[in-house]
C-alpha positions in Angstrom: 14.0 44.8 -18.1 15.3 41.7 -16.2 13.4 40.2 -13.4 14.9 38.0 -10.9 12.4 36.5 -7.9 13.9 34.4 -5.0 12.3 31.6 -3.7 11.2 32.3 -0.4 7.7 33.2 0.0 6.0 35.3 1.3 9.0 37.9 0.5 10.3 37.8 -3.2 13.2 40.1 -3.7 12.5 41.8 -7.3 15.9 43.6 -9.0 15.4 45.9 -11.5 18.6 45.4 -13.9 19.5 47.9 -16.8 16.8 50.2 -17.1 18.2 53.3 -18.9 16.0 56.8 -19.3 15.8 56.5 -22.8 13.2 53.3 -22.3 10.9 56.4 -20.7 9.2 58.8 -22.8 9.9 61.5 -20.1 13.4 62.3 -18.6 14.4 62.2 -15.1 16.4 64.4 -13.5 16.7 62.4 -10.3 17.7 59.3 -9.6 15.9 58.8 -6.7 12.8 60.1 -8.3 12.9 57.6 -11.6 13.5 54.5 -8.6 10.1 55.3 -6.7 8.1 55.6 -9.7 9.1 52.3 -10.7 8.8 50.6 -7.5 5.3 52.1 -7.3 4.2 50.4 -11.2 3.0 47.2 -8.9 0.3 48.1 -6.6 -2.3 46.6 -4.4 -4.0 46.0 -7.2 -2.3 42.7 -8.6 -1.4 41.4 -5.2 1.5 42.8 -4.4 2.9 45.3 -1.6 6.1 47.9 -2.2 8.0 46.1 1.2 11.3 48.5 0.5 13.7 50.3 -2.2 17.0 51.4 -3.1 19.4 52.3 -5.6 22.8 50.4 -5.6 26.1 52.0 -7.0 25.3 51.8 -11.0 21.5 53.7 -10.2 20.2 50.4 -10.9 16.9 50.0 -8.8 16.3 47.4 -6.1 12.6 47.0 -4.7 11.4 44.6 -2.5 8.2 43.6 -2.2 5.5 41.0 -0.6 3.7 38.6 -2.4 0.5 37.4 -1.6 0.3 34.2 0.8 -1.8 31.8 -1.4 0.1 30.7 -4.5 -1.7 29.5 -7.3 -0.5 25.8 -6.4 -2.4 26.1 -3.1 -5.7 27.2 -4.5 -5.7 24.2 -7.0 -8.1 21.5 -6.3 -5.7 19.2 -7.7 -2.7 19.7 -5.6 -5.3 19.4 -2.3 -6.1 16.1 -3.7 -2.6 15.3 -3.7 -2.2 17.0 -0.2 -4.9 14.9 1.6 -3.9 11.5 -0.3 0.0 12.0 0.9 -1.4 12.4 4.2 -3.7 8.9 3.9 -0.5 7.5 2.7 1.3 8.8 6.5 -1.1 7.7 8.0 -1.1 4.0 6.4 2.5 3.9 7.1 2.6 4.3 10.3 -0.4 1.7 10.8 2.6 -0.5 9.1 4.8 0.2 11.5 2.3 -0.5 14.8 2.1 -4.2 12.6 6.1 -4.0 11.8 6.8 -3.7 15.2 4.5 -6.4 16.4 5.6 -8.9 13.6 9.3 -8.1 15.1 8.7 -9.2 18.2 6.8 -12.2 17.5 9.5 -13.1 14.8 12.1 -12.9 17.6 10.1 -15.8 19.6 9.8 -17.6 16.5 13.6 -17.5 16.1 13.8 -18.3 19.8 12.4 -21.3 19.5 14.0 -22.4 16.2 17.4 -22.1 18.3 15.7 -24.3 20.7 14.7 -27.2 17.8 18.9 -26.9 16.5 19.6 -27.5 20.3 17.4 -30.7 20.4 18.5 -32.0 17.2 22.2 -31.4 18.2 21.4 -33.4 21.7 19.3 -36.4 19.4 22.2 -37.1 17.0 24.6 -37.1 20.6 21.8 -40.1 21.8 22.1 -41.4 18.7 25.7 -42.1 18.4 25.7 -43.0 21.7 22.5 -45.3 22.0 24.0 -48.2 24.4 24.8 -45.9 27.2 21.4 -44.2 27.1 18.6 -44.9 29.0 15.2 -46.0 27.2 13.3 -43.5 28.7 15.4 -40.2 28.4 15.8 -41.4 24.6 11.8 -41.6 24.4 11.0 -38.4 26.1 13.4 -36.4 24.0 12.3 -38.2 20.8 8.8 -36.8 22.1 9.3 -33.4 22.3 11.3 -33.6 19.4 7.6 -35.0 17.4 6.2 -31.9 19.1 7.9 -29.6 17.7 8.2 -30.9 14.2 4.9 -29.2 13.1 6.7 -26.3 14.3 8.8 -25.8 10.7 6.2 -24.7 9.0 5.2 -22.5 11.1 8.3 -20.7 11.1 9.0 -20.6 7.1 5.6 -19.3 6.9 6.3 -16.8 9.7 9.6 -15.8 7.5 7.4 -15.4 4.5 5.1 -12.7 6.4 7.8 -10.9 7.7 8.8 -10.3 4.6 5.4 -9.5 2.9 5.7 -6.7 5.9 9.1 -5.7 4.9 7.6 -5.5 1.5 4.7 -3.4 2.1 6.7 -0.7 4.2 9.5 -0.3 0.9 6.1 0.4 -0.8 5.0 2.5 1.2 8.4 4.6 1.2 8.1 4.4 -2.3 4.9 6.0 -3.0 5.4 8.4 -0.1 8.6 9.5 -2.2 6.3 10.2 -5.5 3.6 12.1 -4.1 6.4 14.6 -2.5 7.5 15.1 -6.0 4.1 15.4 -7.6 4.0 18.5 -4.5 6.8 20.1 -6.1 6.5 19.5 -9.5 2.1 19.6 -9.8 1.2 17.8 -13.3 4.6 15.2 -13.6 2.6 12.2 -12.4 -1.4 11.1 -13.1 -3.5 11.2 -10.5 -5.9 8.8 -10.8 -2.9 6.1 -11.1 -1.7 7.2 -7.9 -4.9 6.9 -6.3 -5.1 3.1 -7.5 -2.4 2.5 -6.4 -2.9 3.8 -2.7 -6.3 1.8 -2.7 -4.5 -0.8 -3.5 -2.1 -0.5 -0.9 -4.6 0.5 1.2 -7.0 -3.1 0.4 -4.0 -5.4 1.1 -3.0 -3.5 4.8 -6.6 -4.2 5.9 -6.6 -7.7 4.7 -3.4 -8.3 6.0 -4.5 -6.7 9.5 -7.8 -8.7 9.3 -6.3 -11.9 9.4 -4.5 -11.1 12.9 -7.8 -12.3 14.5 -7.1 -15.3 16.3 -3.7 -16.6 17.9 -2.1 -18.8 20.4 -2.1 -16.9 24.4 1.6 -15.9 24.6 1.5 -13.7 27.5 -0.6 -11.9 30.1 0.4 -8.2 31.7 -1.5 -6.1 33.7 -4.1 -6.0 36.1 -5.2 -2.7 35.5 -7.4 -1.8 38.2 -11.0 -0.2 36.7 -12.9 0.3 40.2 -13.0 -1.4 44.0 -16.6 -2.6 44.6 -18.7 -5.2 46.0 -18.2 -8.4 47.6 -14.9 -10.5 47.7 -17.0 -12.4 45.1 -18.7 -11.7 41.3 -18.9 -10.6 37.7 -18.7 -7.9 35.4 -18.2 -7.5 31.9 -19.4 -6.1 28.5 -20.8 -7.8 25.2 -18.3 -8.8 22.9 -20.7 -8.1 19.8 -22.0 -4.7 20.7 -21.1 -2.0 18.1 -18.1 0.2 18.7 -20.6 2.4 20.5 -22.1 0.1 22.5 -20.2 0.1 25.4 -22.4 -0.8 28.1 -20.9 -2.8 31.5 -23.3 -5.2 33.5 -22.4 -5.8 36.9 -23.6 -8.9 39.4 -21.8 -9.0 42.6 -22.1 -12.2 44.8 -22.1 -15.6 43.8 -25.6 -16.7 45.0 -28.7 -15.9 46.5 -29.0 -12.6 44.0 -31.5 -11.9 41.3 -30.4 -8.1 40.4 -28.1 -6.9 37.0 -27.1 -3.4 37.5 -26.0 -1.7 33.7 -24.1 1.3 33.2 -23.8 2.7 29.6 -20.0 3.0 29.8 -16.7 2.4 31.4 -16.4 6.0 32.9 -20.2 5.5 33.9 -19.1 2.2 35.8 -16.5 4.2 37.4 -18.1 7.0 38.7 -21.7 5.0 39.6 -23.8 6.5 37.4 -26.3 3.5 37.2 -28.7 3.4 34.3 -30.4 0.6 34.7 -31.3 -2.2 36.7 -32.9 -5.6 36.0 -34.4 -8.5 38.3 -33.7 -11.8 37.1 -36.6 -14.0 37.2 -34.4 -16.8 38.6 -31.1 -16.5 41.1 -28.2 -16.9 39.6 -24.9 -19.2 40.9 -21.5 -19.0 40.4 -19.7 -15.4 39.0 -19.3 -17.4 35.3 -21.9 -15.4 33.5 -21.4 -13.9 29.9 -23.4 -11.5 28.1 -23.2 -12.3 24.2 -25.1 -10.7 21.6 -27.6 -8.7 23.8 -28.6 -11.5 26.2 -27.0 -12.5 29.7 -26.1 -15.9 29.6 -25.9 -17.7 33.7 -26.3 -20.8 35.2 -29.8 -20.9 37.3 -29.3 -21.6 41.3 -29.5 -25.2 42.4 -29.2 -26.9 38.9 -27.3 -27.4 35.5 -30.1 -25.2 33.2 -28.3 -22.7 31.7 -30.6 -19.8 31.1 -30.7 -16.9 28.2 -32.3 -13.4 29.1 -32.7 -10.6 26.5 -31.6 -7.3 28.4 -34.1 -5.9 25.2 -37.4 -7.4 26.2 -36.5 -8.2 29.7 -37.6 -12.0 29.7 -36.2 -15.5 29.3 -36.1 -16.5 25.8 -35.0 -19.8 26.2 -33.4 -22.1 29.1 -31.8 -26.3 28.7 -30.8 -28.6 30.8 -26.7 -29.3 30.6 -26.8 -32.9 30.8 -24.5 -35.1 33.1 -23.2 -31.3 34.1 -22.3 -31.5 38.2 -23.8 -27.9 39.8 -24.0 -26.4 43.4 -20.2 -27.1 44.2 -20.2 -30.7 43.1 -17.3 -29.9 40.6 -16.7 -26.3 41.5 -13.2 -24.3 40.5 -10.8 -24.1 43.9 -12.4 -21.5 45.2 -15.7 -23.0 45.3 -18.6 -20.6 45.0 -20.5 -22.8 43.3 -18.3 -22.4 40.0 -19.6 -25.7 38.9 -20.5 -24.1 35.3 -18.9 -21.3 33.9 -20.2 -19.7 30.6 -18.1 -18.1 28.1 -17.4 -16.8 24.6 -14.9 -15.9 21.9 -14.1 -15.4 18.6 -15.8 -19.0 17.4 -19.1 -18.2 19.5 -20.3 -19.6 23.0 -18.8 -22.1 25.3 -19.7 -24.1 28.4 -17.3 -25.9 30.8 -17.9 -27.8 33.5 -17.6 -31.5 34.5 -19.6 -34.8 35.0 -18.9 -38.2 36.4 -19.0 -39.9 33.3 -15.7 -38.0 32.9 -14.7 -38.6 35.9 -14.6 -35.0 37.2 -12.9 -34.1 34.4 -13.2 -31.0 32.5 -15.8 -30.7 29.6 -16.1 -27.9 26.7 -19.1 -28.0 25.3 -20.0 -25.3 22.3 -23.9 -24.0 22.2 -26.1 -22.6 19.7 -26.7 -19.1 21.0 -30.4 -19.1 20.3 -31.6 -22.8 21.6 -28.7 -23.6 24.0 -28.7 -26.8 22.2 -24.8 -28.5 22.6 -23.6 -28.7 19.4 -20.4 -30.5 20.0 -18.0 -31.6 23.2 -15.0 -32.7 24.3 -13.4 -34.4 27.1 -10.5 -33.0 28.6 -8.2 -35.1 31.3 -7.8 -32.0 33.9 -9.7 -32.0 36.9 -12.8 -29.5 37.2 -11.8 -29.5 40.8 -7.8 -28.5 40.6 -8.6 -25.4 38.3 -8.4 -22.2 39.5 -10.2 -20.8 36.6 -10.5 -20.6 32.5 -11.0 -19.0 29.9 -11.6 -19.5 26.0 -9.3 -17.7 23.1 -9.9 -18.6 19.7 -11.4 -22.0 20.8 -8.4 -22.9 23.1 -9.6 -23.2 26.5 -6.7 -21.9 29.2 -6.7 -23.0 32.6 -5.2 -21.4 35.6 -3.7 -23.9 38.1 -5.1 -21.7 41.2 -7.2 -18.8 42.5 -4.5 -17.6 44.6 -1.4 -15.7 44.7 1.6 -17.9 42.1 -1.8 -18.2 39.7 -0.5 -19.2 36.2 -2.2 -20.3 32.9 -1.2 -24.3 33.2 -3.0 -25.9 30.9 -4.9 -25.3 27.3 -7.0 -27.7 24.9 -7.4 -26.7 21.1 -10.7 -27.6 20.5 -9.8 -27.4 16.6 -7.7 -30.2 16.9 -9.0 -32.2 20.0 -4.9 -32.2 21.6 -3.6 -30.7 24.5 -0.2 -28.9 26.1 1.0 -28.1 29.8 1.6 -24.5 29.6 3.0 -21.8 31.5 2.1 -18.4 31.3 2.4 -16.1 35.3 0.7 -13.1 35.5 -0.3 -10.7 38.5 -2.7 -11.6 41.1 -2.6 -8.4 42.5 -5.2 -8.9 45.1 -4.9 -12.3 45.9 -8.3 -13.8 45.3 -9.6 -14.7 41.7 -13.3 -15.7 41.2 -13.6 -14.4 37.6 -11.5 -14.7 34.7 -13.2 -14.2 31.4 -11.8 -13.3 27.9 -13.4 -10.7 26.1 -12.7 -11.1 22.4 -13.9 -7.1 20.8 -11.2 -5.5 23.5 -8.6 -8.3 23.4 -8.3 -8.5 27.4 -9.2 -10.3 30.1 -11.9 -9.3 32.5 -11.7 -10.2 36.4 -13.5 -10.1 39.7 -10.4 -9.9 42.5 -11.0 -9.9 45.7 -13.5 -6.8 45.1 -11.7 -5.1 42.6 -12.8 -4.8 39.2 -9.6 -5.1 37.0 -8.3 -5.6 33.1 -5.5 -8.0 31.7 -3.8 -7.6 28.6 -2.7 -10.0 26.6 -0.2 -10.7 24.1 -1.5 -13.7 20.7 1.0 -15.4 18.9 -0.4 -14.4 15.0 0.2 -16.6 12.2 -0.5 -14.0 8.9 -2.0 -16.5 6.2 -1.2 -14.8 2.4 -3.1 -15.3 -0.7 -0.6 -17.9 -2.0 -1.3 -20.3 0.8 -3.6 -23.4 0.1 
């Protein structure tokens, strides 16, 4: 007896070939008979199901039949394991491609500007040759930008290298994908526990490689996206950058003076609909909108002075309250909209900030980083932009960013790297959608800007310019 099975399951077509009486112990005097008793040998019993039969032209007999639906590859433990680690393996590639695509576009700006450095160098060597009928000062300022954009180079031969390492990382990924749909077909070709080192593996370097995309340099701002219209024209909301992922309380203070009350809501939709679930009363009026809440505490400056003061939301008291020294308060160097935005609070990815001015520097804009738990100053700089001529700020990844107005036409004008004490005139637009900004703060756990405008509550986006550092780098 010869069996042939087809492929397809759950129908296997089984043909009887050459199966003459004398192979049965009885004779047959039909045909038709000696078919059906053959087709009925494989019963419920093992599985199987008589589906149809016939006889074809040399009274060879043709049954077909239906397998069972579970083969034995799907009821091995082994072949689930591979099941569930090809789809990990999906699933890891297309986090690669989210980061492919993101390293793409930045690339492309990186390339932008390196067409822009050929440019300068092609006009410098045109100066060059023809010094005499230069002037002094156009031969200066180019030779300027030129020297900023020097420590640009390596920037962008260690941007190639990461774009690379990406490039690298997705063949791998192919690769491996490609193996465990073999191992599928062919169960026992490949061993499993190499396999599965080698996904962790994979795995270890994708979240190292995503964990360095932390911090970057503000490229772009889109958006607003509008949350909820309430309140006044003026105030503040936002949530704690340091909460847990499900921690996602809002804490909302409308006006800019004369106001002791912190209403909290335990989530986004919560703020949206109004379902309050707490309230608090300061024990000292606030001024200004420039509060933060970091770390389970509201951060504000009190009314009428420069003390900055720390409240636990937990125990519902002060824990601890300091003087900013030399800091101007109640609209002596306030932000263009006034308001008394003398100090503003703020925090990022390094920790907590304060800006503001004084007349030692001349009006000028100060950053001064805290210690959460004292409020003690633990280092500041001077910056050369007037307190007075900003519209607001905001701190990313110790780069303050100033907006040159609270009005319609705002842009981000101006930034100072605390990390390496310089500055750079920027210019970054984005949508003042209602008019009237008098809260701009960066919230570093979602990645967006939060702002108070004009009595809507709204969301920016924005867009970091990431520099991936690789083991090999010193």
């Amino acid at each position: 007896m010869i069996l042939l099975f087809g492929a397809l399951n759950p129908l296997l077509f089984l043909i009887v070939f050459g199966l003459y009486p004398s192979m049965n112990t009885q004779p047959h005097k039909d045909p038709a008979d000696f078919q059906w008793n053959i087709c009925q040998t494989i019963g419920p019993k093992e599985g199987w199901q008589v589906y149809s039969s016939a006889q074809d032209a040399d009274g060879r007999c043709i049954c077909t039949v239906v397998a069972p639906e579970q083969n034995l590859c799907s009821r091995d433990a082994k072949s689930r394991q591979l099941r569930q680690l090809l789809e990990k393996v999906q699933n890891m590639s297309q986090s690669i491609e989210v980061l492919n695509l993101r390293t793409q576009r930045d690339f492309q700006y990186v390339m932008k500007m390196e067409n822009q450095m050929k440019g300068l160098r092609t006009k410098f060597r045109q100066i060059e040759e023809d010094r005499k009928t230069t002037m002094a000062r156009n031969f200066q300022e180019l030779k300027d930008r030129m020297d900023e954009l020097q420590p640009l180079i390596p920037v962008l031969e260690q941007y190639k290298t990461d774009a690379k390492l990406i490039s690298q990382f997705k063949e791998e990924i192919r690769n491996l994908s490609a193996v465990l749909t073999g191992i599928q077909e062919e169960l026992g070709a490949y061993d499993y526990e190499q396999l599965y080192q080698r996904v962790l593996s994979l795995d270890s370097r994708l979240r190292n490689c995503m964990s360095k995309l932390t911090c970057g340099k503000l490229m772009k701002i889109t958006g607003p996206v509008t949350i909820k219209t309430s309140g006044t024209r003026f105030g503040a909301w936002m949530t704690d950058p340091l909460a847990s992922p499900r921690n996602n309380r809002v804490w909302y203070m409308d006006t800019y003076t004369n106001s002791k009350v912190v209403r909290e809501y335990k989530s986004i939709a919560d703020f949206i609909s109004g379902l309050e679930s707490r309230t608090y009363y300061l024990p000292f009026k606030w001024a200004g909108t420039n509060h933060v809440v970091y770390n389970g505490s509201l951060y504000y400056n009190k009314e009428q002075s420069n003390i900055i003061v720390k409240y636990s939301f937990e125990s519902g008291r002060v824990l601890a309250q300091r003087a900013l020294e030399y800091a101007g308060f109640h609209n002596v160097y306030p932000y263009t909209w006034g308001g008394f935005s003398d100090i503003d609070l703020m925090a990022d990815e390094l920790g907590l900030w304060a800006v503001y001015a004084t007349n030692q520097n001349a009006g000028n804009i100060v950053i001064s980083q805290l210690e959460p738990q004292t409020l003690e100053v633990l280092q500041t700089w001077n910056t050369e932009y007037s307190k007075r001529n900003a519209g607001e700020s905001f701190m990313i990844c110790g780069t303050l960013y100033i907006t040159n107005s609270h009005l319609t036409g705002a842009k981000v004008y101006y930034s100072y790297n605390t990390k390496t004490s310089t500055y750079e005139y920027i210019d970054i637009p984005f949508h003042n959608q209602y008019f009237h900004i008098s809260m701009l703060d960066y919230n570093a756990r979602e990645r967006a800007l939060y702002a108070w405008n004009n009595g809507h509550q709204v969301i920016f986006n924005v867009t970091l310019f990431h520099v991936i550092k690789t083991e090999d780098d010193s």
